[in-house]
KEKE-3310 file (N, C-alpha, C; in steps of 0.2 Angstrom, whole numbers, plus 5000, padded with zeros to 4 digits):
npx = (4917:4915:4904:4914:4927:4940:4954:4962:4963:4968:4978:4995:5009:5024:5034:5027:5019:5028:5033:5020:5020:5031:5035:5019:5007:4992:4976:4964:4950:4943:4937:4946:4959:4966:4980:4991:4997:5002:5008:5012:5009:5009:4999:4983:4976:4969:4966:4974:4971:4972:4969:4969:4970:4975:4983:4986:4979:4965:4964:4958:4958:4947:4939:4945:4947:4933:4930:4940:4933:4920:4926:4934:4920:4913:4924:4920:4909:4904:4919:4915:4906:4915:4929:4926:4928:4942:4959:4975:4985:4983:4991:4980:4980:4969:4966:4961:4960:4955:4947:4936:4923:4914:4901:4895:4885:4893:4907:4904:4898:4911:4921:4917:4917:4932:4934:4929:4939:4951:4950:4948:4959:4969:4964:4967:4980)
npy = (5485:5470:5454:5445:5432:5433:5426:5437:5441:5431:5424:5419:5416:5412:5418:5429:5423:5416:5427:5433:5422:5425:5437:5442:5447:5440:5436:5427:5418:5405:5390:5398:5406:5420:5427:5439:5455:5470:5475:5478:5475:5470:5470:5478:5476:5478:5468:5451:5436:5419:5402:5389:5374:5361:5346:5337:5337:5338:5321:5317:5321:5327:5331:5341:5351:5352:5360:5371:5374:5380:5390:5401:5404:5410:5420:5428:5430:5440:5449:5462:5471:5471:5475:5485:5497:5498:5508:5503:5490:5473:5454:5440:5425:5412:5401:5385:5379:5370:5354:5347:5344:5356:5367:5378:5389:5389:5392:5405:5411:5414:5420:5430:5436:5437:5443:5455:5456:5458:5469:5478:5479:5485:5495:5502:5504)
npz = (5288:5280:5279:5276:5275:5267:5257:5257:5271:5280:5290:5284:5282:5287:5293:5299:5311:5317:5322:5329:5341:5346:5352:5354:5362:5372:5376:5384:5387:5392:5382:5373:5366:5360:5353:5349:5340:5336:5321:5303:5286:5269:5259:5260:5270:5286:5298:5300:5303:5311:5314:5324:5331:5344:5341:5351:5365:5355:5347:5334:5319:5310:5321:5326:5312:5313:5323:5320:5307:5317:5324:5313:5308:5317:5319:5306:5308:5318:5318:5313:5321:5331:5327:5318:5319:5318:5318:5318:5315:5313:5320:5322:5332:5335:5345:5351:5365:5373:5378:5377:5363:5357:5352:5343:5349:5357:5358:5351:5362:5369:5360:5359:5372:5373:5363:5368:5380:5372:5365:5377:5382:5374:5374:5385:5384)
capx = (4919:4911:4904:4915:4933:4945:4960:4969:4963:4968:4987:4998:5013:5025:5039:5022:5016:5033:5035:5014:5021:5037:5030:5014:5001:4987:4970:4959:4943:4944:4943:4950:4965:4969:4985:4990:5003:5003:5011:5012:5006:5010:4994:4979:4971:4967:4968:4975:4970:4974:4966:4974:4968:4981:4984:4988:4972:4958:4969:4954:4957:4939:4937:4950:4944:4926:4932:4943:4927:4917:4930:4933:4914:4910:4927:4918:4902:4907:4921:4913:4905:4920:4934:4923:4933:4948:4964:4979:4983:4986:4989:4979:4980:4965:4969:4959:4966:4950:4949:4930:4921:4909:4895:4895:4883:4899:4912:4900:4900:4919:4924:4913:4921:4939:4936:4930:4945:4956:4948:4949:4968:4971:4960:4972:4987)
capy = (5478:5466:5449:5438:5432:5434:5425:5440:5442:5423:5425:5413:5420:5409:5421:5433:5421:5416:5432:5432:5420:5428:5444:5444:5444:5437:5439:5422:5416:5396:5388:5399:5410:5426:5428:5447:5458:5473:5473:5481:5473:5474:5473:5485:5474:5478:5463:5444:5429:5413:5399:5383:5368:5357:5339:5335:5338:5330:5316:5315:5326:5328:5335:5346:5353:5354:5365:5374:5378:5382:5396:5403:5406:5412:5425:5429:5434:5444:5455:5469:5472:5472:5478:5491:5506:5501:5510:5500:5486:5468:5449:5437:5418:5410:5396:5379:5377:5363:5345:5343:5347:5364:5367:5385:5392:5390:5395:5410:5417:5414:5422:5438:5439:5437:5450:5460:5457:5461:5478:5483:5477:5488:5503:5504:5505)
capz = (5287:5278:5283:5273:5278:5261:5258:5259:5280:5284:5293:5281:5283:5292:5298:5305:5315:5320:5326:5334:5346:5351:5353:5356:5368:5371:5381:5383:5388:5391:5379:5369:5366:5356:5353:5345:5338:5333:5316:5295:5282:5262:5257:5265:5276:5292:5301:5297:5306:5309:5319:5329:5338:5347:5341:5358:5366:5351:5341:5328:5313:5308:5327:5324:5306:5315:5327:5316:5304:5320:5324:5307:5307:5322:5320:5302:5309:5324:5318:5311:5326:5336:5325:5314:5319:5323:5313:5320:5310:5321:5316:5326:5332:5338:5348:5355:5370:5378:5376:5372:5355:5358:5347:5339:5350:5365:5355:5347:5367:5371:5354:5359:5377:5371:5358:5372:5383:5368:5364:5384:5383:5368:5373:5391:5380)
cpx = (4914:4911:4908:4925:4938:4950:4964:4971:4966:4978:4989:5005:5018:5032:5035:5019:5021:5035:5029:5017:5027:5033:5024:5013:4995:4983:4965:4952:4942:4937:4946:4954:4967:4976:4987:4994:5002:5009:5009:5011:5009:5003:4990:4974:4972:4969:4971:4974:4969:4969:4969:4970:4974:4979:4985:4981:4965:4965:4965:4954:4950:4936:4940:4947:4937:4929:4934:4936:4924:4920:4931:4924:4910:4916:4925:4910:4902:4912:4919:4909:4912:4927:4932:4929:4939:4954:4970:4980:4988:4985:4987:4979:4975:4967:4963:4960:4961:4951:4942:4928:4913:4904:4899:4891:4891:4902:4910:4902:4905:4920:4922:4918:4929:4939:4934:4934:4951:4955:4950:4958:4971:4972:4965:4979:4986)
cpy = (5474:5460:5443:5438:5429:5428:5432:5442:5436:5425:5417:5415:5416:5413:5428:5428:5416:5422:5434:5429:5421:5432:5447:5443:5443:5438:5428:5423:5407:5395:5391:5406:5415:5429:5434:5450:5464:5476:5479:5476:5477:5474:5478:5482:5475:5472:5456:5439:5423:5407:5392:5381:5362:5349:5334:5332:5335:5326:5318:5321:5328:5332:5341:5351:5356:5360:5372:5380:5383:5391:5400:5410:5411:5420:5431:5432:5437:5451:5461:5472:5476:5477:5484:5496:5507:5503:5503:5492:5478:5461:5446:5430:5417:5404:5391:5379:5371:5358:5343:5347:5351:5364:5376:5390:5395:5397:5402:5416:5421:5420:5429:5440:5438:5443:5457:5462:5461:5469:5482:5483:5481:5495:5505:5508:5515)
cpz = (5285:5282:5281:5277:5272:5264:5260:5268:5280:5285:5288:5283:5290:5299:5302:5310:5321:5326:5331:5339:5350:5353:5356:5363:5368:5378:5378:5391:5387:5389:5374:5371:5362:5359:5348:5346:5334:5326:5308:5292:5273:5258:5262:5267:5282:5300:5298:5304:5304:5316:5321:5332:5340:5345:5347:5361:5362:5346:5335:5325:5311:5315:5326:5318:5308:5320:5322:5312:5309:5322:5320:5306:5311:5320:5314:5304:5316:5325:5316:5316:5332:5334:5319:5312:5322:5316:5312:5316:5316:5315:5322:5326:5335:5339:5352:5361:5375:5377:5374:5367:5358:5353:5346:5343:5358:5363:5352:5357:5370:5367:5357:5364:5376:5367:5362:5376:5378:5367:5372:5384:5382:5370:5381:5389:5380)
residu = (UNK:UNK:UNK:UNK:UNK:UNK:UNK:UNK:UNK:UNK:UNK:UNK:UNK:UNK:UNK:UNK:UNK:UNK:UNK:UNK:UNK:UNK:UNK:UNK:UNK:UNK:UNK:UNK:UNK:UNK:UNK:UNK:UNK:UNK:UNK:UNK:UNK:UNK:UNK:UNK:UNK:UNK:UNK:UNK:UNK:UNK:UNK:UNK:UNK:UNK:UNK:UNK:UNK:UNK:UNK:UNK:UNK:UNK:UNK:UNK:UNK:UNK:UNK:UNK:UNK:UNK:UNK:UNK:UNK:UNK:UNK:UNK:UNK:UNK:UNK:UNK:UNK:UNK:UNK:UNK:UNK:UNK:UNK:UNK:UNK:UNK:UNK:UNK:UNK:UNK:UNK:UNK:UNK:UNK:UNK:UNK:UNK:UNK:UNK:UNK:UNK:UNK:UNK:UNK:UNK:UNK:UNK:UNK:UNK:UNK:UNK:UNK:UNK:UNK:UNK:UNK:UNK:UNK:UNK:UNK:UNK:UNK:UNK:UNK:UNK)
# end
């Protein structure tokens, strides 16, 4: 896996991510939440993700969008690491779920241990 983060990996897809939140399950690490489904795919990507901060929680757009970036980046420089070698093909939601604004190195350790709860989740199965 490379280190960049394609349109074609970015979950758009409104009736999969409708079905991510029925369906799914999820593994967190406050503040954040992965939410995941094992799933097909019409192209031959591997994974798709999506990322979410709650309106609720920060009002200010601009926080919101910073975050967002922060997540993106962090999920963009960590997966090849974690998802290398996996066959199985899954769509994910990364979810916000705090009320203060994080800096990159937070969100950078969370992101790691959530991607490590999600592999132990998987690897049970």
């Amino acid at each position: 896996m490379d280190l960049s983060f394609s349109n074609k990996e970015k979950l758009k897809s409104k009736k999969c991510i409708e079905q991510l939140f029925l369906e799914g399950q999820s593994v967190s690490a406050y503040p954040l939440r992965l939410v995941y489904l094992q799933t097909s795919f019409n192209d031959n990507t591997i994974i798709k993700t999506g990322v979410s901060v709650s309106k609720r929680n920060l009002k200010k757009a601009v926080d919101r969008n910073r975050i967002k970036r922060l997540l993106r980046e962090s999920y963009r420089l960590h997966k090849a690491t974690y998802f290398n070698n996996i066959t199985t093909r899954y769509a994910f939601m990364i979810l916000y779920i705090g009320n203060d604004k994080p800096t990159l190195n937070q969100i950078e350790t969370r992101m790691k241990l959530v991607f490590k709860k999600f592999n132990e989740a998987v690897s049970i199965k």
